[in-house]
N, C-alpha and C positions, 0 to 999 in steps of 0.2 A: 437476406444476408444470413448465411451461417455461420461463418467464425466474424468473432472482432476483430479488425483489422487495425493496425498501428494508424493510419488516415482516418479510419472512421472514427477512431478514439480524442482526437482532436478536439474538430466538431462539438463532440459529444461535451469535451469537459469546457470548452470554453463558452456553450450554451449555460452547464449548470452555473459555472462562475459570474456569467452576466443575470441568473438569476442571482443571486446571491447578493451583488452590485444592487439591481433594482430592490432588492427585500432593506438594506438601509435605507433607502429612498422613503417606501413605502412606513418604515419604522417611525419616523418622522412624521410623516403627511398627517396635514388635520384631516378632522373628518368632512369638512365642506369639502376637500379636494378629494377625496376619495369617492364622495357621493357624486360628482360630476364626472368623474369618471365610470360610476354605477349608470347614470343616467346617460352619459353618452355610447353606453353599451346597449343600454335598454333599447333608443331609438335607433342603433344600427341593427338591431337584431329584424326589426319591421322593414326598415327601409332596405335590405341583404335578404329579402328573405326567399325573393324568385330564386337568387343563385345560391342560397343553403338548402331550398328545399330540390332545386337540379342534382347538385352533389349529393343529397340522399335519395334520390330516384336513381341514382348509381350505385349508391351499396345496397340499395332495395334489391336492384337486379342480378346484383352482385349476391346477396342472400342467397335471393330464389333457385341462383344455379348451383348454388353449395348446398344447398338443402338445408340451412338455418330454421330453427324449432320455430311454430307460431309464435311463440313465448320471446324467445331471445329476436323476432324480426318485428315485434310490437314493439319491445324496448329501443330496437334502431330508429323504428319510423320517426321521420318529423312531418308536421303540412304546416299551414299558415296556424292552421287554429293551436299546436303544440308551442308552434313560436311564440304564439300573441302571451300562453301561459308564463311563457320560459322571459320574457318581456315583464311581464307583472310580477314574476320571482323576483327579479333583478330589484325591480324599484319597493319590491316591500322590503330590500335588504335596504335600499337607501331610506326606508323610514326608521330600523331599528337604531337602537341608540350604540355608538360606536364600544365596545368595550376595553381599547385599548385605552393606560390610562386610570381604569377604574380603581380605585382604592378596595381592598380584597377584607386590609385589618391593619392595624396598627397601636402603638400605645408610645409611652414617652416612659422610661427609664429611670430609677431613683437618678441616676447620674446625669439625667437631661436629657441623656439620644433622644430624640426622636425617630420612632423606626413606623416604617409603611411598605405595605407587600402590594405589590400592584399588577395588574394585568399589562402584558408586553407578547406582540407575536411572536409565534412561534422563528419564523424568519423566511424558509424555504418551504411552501409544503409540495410534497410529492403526491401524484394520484395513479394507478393503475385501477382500469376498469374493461369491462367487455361492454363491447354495443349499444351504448347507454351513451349518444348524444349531447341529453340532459344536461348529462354530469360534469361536461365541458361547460356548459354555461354556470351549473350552479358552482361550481367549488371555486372557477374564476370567479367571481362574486363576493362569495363571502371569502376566500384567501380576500379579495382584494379591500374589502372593509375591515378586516380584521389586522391589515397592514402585511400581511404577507403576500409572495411571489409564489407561484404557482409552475410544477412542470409537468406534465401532463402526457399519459401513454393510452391514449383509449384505444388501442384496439385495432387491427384487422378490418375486419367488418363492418365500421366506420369510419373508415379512410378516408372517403373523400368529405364525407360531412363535417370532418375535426378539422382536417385543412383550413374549409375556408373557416367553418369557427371560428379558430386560433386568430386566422387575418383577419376576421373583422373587430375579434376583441381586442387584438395588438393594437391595428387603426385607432380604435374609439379612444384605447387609455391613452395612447401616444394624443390625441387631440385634446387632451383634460391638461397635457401637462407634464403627466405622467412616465416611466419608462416602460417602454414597448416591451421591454422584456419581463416586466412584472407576470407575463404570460408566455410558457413556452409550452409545445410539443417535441415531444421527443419518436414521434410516429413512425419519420421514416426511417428510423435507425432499426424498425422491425421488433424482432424480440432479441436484438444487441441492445437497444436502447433499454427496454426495459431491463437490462441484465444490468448495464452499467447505473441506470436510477437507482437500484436496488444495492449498488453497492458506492453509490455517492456519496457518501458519511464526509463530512467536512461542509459539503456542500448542501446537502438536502437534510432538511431536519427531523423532520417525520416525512411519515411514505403511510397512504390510506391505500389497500385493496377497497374495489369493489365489485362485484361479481360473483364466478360460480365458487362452490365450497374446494375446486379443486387448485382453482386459478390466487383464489386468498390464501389457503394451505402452501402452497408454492410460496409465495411471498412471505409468508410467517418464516417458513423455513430454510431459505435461501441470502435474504435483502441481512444486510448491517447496517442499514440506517433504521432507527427505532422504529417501529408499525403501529400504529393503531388498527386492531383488528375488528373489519366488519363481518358480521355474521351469516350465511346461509338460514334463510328462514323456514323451517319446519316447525310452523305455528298452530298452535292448538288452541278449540274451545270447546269449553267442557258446557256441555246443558244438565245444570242440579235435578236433583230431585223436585224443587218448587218449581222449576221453570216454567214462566208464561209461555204457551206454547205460541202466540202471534211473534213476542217477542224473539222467542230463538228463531222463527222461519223468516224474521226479517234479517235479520244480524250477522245469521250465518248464509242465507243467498247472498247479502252485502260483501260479506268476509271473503266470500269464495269466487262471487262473478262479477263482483265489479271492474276487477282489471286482474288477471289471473297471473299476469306478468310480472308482478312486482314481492319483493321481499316479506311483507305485510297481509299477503294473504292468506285464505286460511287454508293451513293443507293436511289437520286431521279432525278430526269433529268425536270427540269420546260423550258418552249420555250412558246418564246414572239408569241402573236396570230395572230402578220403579217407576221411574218415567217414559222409558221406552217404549211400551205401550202406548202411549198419550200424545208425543210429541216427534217419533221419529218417522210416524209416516208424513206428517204435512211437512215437516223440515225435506226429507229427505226427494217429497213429491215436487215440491216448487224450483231443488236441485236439478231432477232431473226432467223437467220442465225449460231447463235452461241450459239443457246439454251435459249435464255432470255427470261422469263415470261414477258408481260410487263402488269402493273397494273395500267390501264388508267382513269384519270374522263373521264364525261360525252363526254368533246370537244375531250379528245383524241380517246372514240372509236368512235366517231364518224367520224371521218379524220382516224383513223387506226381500223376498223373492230378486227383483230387480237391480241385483249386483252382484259381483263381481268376487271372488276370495281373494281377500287381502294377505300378504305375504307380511316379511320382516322389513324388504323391501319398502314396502309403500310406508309402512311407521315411520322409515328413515327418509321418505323421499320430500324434495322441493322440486313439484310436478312442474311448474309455470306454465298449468295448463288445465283446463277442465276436470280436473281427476278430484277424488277426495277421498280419502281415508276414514273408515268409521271406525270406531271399536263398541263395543258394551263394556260398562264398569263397572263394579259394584256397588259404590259407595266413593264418595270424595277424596277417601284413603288411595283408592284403586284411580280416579285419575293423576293425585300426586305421585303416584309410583312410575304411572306410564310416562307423563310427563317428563320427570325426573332421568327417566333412562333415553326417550328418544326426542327431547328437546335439543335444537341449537343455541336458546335461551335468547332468544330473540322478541315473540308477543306469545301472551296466554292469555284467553280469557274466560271468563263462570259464566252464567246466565244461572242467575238464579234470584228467590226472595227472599234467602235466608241469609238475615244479616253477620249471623256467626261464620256461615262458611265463606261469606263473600271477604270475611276480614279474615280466615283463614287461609285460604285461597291467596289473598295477596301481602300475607307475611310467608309462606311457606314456598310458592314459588320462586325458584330462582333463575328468573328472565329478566332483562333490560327493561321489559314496560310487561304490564299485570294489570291488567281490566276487569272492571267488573261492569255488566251488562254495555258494550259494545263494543262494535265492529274492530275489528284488529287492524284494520284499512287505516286508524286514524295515528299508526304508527309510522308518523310522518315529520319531519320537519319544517312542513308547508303548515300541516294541520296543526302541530302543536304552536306555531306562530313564529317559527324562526327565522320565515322567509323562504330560506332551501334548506338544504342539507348538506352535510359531505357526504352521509351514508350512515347505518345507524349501525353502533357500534354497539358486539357483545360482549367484548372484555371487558375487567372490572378495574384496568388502572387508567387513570387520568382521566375518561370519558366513556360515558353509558350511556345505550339508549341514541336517538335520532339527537347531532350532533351541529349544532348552529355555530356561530359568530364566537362565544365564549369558550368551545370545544377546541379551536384554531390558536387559543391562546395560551401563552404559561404567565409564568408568576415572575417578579424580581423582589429583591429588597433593596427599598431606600432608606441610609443610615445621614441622618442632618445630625450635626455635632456644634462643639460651639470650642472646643481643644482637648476631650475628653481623652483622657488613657486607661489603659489597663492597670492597674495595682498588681 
């Protein structure tokens, strides 16, 4: 569908309005009722999963005839064993502890108020994403323990996998109790749908991109319902002058091929130029031992024959794919400047022994997460114990960094009085 049409627009607005409906529902719910509806999603995802993983054997095929990047058709896959994950996501959201509620701060007044800032959901949240499956299970999820309703535009490319999604999470919450609409897609309205999300203000509260750097730009720039913006990952690790050379050849093979498809990988590798001698041929050997492009400046082919000249290009690039980036640097100064200029501000990390640069290093960068000796993989909110994610955000107002249950929330204040006035 190209233009919005007066019918299609219907639809459209009396979906967001029934979320909005279910988000007071939600606002309310304890958290035992929220958990039963985490749980009776968890076991629908096992017991659906012949006919979720039918429907993505169809956008599979559907990829492979569009010519979709290995990168972006890893992200779409699902099999049993992605479900059983996305199934253990779910229930480790039902072990965290509920945030809505939580008391933030408070004090009592020479005059008596008693005042308290407390954690309250957001109310509606909005999601756009490409090919990412996943991200329909996780942000249903945590929206839905965090007391918010959920609308949801994944994408083209996962059409038919979101479909049935949607209806089996609608099912499962509709069986806890719950309002079925605490979960919607806005899919088949195409990219109307996504235009009218974007511009739902009244209705949607925030609105999370996730995806490519050009598809979040779009929505930065276009949407009037507030964004929380997630970032394109063009993540760096710097190997020190100390570096343990086992240490870097395991952390950066980790970084760069463990799953080459995601946000958190590692997509430039800069090395201090006293240690390049020492440490950038095993690093660089166990890479292309495991298929890695590597795309060297001048100093790297020259110390490593076996690459590639790297351009401006690759500094700025998020490959999601076998490629890596090397540079040579001088000194610590010389990775904070590279840094500085071609980070998304996303994950950096040292490898090093030297405890002054490692505490330099993570007061001076400025990214959402800063590591020191490990993998950038662990830039997760599986990994840091949140359960899932919405996606990990690089902007620096309201939420930083891989984005859980507490990210989903804002604040209110409660004023208790006993007849107090103003003088």
């Amino acid at each position: 569908m190209s233009v919005t049409t007066a019918a299609a627009l219907v639809p459209l607005a009396e979906r967001f309005a029934a979320a909005k409906r279910a988000s007071t529902v939600l606002a309310t719910a304890t958290a035992a009722t929220k958990n039963r509806a985490l749980e009776a999603i968890a076991s629908a995802l096992l017991a659906e999963s012949d006919r979720i993983v039918a429907a993505n054997a169809r956008d599979l095929e559907n990829a492979d005839a569009n010519g979709l990047s290995a990168g972006l058709r890893d992200r779409l896959a699902l099999d049993e064993k992605r479900l059983g994950a996305l199934a253990d996501a779910v229930l480790d959201v039902v072990a965290l502890v509920d945030p809505v509620g939580e008391s933030v701060r408070g004090s009592t007044l020479p005059n008596g108020l008693k005042l308290s800032q407390v954690r309250v959901p957001f109310g509606v949240v909005g999601a756009i994403y490409e090919a990412r499956p996943n991200v329909t299970v996780d942000i249903a999820a945590l929206a839905l323990k965090s007391g918010n309703a959920a609308v949801l535009r994944g994408g083209s490319a996962a059409e038919n996998t979101n479909l049935v999604l949607v209806d089996v999470l609608r099912t499962a919450i509709a069986s806890s109790g719950l309002p079925a609409d605490s979960v919607q897609t806005v899919d088949e309205f195409g990219r109307d749908g996504a235009r009218e999300l974007m511009r739902a203000r009244g209705f949607v509260d925030v609105l999370i991109p996730r995806g490519s750097a050009e598809l979040i730009n779009a929505v930065v720039a276009e949407s009037t319902v507030p964004v929380i913006e997630t970032g394109a990952g063009v993540v760096h690790i710097y190997l020190d002058e100390s570096a343990d050379e086992q240490l870097a050849v395991d952390i950066v093979h980790n970084a760069k091929v463990q799953r080459v498809s995601v946000c958190n990988a590692l997509e430039t590798l800069l090395v201090n130029r006293a240690a390049a001698p020492r440490v950038l041929g095993p690093v660089l050997d166990r890479l292309r031992g495991a298929g890695v492009t590597i795309h060297g400046d001048a100093d790297v082919r020259t110390l490593y024959p076996d690459s590639v000249r790297a351009t401006d290009e690759d500094w700025a690039a998020e490959y999601y794919s076998l490629d890596l980036a090397v540079a040579i640097v001088d000194d610590l100064d010389g990775a904070l400047e590279h840094i500085a200029r071609w980070s998304t501000h996303h994950t950096e990390s040292i490898i090093t022994n030297d405890l002054a640069n490692a505490e330099r290093f993570l007061a001076e960068v400025d990214s959402a997460v800063v590591m020191v000796n490990a993998s950038t993989r662990f830039t997760d909110g599986g990994e840091f114990g949140f359960g899932a994610e919405v996606g990990i955000s690089t902007q620096k107002l309201h939420a930083r960094g891989p984005m859980g249950l507490q990210e989903l929330t804002s604040t209110k204040w409660l004023v208790r009085g006993t007849g107090q006035i103003r003088p």
